[in-house]
mmCIF file of the N, C-alpha and C atoms, coordinates in Angstrom:
data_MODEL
# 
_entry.id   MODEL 
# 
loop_
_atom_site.group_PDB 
_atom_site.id 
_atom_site.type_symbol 
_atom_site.label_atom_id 
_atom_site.label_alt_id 
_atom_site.label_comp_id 
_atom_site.label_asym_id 
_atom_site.label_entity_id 
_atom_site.label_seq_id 
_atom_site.pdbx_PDB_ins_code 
_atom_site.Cartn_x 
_atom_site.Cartn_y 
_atom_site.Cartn_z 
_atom_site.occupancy 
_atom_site.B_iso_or_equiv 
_atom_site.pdbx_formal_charge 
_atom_site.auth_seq_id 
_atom_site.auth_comp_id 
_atom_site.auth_asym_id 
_atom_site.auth_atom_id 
_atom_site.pdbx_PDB_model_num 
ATOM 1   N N  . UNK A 1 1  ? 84.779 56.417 103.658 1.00 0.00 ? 1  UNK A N  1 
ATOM 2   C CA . UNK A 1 1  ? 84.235 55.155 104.102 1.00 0.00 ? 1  UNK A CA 1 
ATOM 3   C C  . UNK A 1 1  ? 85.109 54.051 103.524 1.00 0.00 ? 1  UNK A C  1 
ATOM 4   N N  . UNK A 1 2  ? 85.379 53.328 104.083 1.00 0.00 ? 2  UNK A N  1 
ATOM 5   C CA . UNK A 1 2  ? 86.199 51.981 103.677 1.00 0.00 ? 2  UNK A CA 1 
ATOM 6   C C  . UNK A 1 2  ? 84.982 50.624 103.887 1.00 0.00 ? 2  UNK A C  1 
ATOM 7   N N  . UNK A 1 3  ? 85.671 49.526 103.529 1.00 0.00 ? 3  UNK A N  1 
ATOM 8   C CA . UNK A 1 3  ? 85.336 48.308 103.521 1.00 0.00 ? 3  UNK A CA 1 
ATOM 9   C C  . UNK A 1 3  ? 86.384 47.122 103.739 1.00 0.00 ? 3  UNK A C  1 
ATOM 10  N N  . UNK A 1 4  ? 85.857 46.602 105.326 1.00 0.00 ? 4  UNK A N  1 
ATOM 11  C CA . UNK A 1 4  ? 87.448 45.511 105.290 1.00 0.00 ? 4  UNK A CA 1 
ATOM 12  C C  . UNK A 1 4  ? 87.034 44.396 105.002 1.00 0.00 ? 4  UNK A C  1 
ATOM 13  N N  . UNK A 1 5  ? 87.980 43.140 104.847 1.00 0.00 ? 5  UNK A N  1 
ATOM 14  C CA . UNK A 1 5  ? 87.906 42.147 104.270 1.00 0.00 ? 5  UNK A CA 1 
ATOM 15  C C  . UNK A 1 5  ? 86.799 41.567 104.310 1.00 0.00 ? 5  UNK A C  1 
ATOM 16  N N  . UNK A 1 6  ? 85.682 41.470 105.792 1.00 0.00 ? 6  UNK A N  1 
ATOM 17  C CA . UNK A 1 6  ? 84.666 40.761 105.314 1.00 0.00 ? 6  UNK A CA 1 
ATOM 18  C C  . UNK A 1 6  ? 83.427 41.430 104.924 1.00 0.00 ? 6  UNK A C  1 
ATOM 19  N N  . UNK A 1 7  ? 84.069 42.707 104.361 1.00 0.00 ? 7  UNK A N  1 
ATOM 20  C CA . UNK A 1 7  ? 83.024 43.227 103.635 1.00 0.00 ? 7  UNK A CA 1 
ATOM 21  C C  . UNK A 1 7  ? 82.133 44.992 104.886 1.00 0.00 ? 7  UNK A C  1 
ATOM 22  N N  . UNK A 1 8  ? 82.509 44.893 105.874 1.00 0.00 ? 8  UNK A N  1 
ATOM 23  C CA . UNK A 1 8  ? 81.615 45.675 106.866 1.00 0.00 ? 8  UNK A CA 1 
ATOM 24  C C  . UNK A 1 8  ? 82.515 47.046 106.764 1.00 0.00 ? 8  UNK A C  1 
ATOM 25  N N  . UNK A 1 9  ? 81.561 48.429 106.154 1.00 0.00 ? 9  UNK A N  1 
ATOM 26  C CA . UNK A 1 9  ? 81.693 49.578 106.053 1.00 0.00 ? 9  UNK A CA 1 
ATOM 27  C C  . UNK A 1 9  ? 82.089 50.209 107.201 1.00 0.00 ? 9  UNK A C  1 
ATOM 28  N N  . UNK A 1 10 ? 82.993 50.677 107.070 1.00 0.00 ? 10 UNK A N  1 
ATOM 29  C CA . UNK A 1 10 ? 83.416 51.777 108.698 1.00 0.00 ? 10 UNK A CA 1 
ATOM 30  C C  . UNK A 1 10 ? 84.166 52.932 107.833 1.00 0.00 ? 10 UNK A C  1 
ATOM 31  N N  . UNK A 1 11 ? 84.095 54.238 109.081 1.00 0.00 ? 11 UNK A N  1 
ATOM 32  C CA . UNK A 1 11 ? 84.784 55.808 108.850 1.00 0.00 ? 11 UNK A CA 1 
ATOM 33  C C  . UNK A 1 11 ? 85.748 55.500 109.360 1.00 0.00 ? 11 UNK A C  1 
ATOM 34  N N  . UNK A 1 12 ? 86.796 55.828 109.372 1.00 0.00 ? 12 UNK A N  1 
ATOM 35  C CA . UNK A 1 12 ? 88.087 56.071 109.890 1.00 0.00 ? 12 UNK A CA 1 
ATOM 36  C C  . UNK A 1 12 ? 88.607 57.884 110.240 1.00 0.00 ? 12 UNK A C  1 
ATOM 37  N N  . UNK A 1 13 ? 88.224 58.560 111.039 1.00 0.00 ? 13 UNK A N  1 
ATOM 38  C CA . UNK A 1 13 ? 88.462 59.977 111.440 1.00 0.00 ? 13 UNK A CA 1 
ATOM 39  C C  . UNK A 1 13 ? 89.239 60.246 112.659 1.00 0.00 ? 13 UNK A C  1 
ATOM 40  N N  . UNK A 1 14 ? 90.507 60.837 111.791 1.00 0.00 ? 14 UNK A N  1 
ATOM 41  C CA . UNK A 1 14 ? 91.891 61.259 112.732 1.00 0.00 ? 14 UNK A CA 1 
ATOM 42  C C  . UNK A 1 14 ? 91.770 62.412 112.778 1.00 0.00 ? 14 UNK A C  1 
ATOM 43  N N  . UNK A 1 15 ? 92.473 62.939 113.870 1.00 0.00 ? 15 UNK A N  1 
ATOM 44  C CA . UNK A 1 15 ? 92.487 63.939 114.746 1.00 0.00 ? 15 UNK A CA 1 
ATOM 45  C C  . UNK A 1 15 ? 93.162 65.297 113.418 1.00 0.00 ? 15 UNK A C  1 
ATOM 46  N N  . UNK A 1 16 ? 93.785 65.225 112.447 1.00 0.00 ? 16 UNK A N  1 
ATOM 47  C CA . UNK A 1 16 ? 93.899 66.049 111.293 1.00 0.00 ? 16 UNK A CA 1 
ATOM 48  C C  . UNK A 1 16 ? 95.277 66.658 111.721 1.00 0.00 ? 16 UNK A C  1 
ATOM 49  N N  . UNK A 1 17 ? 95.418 68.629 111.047 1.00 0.00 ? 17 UNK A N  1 
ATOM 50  C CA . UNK A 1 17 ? 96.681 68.580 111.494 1.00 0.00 ? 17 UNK A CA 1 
ATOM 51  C C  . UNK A 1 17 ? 95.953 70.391 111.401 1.00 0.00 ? 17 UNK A C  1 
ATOM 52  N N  . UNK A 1 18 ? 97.095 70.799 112.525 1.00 0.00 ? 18 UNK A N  1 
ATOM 53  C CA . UNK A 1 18 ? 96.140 72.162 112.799 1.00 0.00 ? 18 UNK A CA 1 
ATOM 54  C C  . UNK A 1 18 ? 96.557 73.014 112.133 1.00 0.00 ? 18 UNK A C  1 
ATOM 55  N N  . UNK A 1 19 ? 97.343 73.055 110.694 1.00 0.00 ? 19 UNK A N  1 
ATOM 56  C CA . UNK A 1 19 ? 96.659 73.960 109.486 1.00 0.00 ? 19 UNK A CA 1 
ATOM 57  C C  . UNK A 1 19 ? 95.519 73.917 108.710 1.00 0.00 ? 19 UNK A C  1 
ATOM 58  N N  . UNK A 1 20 ? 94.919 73.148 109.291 1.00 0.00 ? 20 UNK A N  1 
ATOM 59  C CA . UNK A 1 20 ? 93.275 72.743 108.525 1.00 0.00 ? 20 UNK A CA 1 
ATOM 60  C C  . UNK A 1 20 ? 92.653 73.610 109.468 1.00 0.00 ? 20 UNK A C  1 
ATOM 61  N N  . UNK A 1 21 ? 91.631 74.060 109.101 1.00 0.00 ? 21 UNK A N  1 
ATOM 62  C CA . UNK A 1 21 ? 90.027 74.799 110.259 1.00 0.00 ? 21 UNK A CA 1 
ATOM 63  C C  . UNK A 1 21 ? 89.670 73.727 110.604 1.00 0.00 ? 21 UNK A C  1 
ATOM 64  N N  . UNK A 1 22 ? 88.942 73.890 111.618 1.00 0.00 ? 22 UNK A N  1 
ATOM 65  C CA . UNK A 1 22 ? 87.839 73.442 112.683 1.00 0.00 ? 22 UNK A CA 1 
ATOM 66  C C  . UNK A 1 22 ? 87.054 72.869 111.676 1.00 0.00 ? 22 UNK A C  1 
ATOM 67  N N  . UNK A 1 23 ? 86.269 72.037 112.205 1.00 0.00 ? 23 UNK A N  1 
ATOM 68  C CA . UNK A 1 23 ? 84.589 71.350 111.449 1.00 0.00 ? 23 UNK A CA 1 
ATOM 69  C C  . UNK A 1 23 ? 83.859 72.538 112.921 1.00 0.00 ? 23 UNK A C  1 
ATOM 70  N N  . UNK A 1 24 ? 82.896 72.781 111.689 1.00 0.00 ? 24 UNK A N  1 
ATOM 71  C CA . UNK A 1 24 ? 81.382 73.531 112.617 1.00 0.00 ? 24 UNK A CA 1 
ATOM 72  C C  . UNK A 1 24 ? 80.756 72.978 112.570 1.00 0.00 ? 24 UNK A C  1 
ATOM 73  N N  . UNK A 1 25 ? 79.395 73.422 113.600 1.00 0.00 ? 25 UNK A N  1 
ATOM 74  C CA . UNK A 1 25 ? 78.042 72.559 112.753 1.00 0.00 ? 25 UNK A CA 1 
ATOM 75  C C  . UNK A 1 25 ? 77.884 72.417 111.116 1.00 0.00 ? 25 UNK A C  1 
ATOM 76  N N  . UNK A 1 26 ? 77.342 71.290 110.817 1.00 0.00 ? 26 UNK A N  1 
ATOM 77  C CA . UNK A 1 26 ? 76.856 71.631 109.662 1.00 0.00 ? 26 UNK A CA 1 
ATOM 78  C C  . UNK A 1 26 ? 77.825 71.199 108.237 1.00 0.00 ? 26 UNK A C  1 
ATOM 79  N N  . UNK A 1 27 ? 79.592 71.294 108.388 1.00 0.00 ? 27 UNK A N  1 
ATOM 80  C CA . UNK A 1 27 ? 80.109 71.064 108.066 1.00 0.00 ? 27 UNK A CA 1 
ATOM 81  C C  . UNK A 1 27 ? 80.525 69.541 107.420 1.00 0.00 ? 27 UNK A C  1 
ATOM 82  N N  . UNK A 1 28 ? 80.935 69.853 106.139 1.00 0.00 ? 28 UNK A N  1 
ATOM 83  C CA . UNK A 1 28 ? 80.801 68.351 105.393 1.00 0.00 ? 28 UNK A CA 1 
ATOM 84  C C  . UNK A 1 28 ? 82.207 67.684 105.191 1.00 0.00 ? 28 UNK A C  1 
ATOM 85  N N  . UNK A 1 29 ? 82.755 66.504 105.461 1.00 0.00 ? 29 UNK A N  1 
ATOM 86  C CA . UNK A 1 29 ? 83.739 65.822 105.355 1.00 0.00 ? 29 UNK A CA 1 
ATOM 87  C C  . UNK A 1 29 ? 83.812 65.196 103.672 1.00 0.00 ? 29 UNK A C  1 
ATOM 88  N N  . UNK A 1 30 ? 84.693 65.065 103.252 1.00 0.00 ? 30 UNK A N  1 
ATOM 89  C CA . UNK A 1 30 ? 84.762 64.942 101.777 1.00 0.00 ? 30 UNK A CA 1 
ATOM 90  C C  . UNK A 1 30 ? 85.463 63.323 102.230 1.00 0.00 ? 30 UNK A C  1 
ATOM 91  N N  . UNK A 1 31 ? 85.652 63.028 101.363 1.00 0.00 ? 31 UNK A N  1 
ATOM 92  C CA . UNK A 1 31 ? 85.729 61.153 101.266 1.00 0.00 ? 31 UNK A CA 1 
ATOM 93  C C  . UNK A 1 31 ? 87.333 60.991 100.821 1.00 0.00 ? 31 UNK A C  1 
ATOM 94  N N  . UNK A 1 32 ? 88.180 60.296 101.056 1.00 0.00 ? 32 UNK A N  1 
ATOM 95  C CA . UNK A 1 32 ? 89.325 60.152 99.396  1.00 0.00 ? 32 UNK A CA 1 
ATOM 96  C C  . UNK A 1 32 ? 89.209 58.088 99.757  1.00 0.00 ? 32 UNK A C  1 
ATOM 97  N N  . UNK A 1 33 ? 88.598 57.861 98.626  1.00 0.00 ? 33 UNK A N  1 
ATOM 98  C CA . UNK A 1 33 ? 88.476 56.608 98.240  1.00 0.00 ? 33 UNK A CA 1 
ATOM 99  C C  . UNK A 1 33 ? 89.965 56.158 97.327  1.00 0.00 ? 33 UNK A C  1 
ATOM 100 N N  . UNK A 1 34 ? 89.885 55.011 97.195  1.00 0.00 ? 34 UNK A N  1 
ATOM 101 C CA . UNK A 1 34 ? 91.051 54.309 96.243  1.00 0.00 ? 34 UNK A CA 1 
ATOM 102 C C  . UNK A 1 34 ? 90.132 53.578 95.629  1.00 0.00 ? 34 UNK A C  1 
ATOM 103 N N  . UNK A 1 35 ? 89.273 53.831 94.538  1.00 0.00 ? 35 UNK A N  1 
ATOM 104 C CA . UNK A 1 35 ? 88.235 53.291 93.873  1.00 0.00 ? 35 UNK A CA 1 
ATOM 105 C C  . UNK A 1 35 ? 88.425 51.338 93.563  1.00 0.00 ? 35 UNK A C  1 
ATOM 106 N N  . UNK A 1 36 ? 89.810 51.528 93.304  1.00 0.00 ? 36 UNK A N  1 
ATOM 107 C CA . UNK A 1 36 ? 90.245 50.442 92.797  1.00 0.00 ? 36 UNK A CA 1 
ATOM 108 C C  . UNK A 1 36 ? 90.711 48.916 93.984  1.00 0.00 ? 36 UNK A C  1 
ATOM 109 N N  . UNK A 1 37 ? 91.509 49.800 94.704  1.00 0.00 ? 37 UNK A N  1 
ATOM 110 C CA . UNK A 1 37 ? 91.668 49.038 96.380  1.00 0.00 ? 37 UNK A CA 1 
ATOM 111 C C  . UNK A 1 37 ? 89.787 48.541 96.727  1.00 0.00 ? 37 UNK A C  1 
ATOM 112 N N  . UNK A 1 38 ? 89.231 49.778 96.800  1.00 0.00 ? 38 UNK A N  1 
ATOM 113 C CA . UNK A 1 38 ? 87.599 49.417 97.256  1.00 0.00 ? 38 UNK A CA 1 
ATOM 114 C C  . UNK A 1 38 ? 86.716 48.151 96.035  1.00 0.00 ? 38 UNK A C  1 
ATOM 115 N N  . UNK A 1 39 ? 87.347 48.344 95.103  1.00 0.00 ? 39 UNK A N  1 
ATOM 116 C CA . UNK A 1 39 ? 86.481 47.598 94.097  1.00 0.00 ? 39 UNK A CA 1 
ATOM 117 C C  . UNK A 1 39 ? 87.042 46.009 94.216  1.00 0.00 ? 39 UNK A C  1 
ATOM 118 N N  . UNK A 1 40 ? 88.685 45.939 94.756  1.00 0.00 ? 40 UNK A N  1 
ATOM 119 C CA . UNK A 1 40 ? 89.196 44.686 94.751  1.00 0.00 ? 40 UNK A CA 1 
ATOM 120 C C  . UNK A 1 40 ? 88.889 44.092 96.518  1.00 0.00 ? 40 UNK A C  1 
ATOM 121 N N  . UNK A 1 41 ? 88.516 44.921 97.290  1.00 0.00 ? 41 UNK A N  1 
ATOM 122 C CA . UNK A 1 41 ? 88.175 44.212 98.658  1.00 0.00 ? 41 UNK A CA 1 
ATOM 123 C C  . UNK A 1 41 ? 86.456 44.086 98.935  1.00 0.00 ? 41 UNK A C  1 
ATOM 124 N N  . UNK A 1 42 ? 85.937 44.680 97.968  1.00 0.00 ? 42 UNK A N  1 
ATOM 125 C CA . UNK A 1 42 ? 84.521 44.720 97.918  1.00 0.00 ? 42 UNK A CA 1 
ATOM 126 C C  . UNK A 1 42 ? 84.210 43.255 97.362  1.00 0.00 ? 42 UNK A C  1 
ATOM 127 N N  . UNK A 1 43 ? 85.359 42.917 95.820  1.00 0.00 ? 43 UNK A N  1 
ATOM 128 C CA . UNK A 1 43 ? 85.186 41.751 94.912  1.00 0.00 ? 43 UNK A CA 1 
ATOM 129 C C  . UNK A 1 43 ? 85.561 40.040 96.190  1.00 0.00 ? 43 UNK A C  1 
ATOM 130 N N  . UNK A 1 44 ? 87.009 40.954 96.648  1.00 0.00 ? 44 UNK A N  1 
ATOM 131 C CA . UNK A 1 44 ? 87.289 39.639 97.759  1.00 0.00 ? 44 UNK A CA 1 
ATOM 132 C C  . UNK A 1 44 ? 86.312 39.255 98.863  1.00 0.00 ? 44 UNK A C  1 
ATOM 133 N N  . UNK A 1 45 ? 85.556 40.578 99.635  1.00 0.00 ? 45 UNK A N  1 
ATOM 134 C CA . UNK A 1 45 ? 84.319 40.248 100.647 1.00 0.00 ? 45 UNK A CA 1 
ATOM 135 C C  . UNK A 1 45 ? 83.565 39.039 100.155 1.00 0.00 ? 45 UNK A C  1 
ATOM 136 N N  . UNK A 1 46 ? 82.783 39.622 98.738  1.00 0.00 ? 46 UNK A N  1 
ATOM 137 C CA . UNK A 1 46 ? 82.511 39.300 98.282  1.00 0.00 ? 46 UNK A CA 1 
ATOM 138 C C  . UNK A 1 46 ? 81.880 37.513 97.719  1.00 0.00 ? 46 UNK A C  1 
ATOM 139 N N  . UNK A 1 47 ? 83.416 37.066 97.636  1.00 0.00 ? 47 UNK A N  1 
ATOM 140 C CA . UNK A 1 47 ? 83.822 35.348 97.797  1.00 0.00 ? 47 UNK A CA 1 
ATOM 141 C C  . UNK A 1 47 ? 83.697 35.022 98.566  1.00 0.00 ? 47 UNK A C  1 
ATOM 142 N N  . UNK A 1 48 ? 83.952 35.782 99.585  1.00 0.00 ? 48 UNK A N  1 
ATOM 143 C CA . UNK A 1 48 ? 84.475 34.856 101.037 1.00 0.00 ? 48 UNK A CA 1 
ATOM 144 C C  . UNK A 1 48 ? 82.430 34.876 101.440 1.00 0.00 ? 48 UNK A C  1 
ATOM 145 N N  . UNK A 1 49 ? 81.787 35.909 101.529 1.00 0.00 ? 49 UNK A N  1 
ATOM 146 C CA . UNK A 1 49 ? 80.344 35.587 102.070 1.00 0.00 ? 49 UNK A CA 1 
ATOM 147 C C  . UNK A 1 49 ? 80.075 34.842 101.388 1.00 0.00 ? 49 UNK A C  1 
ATOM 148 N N  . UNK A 1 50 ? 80.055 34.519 99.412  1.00 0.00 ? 50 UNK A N  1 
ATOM 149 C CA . UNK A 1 50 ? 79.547 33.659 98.729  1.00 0.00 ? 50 UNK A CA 1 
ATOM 150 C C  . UNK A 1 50 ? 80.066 32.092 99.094  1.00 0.00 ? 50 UNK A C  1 
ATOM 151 N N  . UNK A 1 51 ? 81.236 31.945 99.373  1.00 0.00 ? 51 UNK A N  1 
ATOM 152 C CA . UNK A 1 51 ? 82.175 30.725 99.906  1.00 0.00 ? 51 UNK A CA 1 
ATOM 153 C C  . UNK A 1 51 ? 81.166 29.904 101.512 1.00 0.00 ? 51 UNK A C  1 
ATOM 154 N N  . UNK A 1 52 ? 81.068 31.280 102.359 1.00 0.00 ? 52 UNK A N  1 
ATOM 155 C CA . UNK A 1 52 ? 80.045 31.218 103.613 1.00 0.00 ? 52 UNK A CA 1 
ATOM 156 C C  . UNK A 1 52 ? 78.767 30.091 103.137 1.00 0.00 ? 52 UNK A C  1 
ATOM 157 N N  . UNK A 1 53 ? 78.289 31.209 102.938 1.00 0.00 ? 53 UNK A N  1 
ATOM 158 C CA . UNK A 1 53 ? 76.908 31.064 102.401 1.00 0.00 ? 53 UNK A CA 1 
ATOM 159 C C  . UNK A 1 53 ? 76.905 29.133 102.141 1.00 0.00 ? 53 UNK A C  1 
ATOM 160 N N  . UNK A 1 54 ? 77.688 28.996 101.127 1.00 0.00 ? 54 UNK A N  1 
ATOM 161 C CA . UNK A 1 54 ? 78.267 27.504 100.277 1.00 0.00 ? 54 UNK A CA 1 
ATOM 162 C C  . UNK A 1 54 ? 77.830 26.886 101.264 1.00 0.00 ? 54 UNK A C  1 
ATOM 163 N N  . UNK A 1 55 ? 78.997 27.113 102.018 1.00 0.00 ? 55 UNK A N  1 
ATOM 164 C CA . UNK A 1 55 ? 79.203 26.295 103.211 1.00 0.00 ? 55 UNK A CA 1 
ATOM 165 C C  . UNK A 1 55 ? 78.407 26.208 103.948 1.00 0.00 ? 55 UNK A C  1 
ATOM 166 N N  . UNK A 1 56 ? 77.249 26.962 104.281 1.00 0.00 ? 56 UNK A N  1 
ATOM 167 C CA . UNK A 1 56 ? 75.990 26.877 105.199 1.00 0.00 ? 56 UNK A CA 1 
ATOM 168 C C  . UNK A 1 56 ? 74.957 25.830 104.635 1.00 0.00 ? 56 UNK A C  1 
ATOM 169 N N  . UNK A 1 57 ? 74.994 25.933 102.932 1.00 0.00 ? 57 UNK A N  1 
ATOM 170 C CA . UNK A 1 57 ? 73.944 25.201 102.515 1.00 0.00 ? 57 UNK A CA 1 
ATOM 171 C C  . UNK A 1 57 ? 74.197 23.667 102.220 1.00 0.00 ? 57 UNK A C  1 
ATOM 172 N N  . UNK A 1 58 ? 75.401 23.518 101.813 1.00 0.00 ? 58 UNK A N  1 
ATOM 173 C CA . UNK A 1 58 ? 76.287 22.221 102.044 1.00 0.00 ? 58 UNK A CA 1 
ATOM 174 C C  . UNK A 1 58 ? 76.216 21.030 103.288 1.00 0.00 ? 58 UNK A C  1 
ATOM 175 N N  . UNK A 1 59 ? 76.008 21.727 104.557 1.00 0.00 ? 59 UNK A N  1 
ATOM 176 C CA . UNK A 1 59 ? 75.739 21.275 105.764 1.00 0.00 ? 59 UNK A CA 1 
ATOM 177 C C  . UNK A 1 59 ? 74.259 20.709 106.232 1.00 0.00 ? 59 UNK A C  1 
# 
């Protein structure tokens, strides 16, 4: 799962490479996060809704 700049969670799932198996039913996808990338675009979302927000109540 990722997170882009304004913060909204999405999967990203590519077609893979066919020395991997099949997914079956039932079958679980494992994650590879960049803890640190996620913690610094989570922190930037972050501003920018708090910056929003500002700006809504300002008006």
């Amino acid at each position: 799962m990722s997170t882009d700049i304004i913060g909204t969670k999405h999967i990203d799932i590519s077609p893979g490479d066919a020395g991997f198996p099949e997914l079956r039913d039932g079958d679980c996808i494992s994650s590879q996060e960049n803890s640190d990338m996620m913690s610094t675009l989570t922190n930037i979302a972050d501003k920018i809704n708090k910056a929003l927000d500002n700006e809504k109540t300002a008006t």
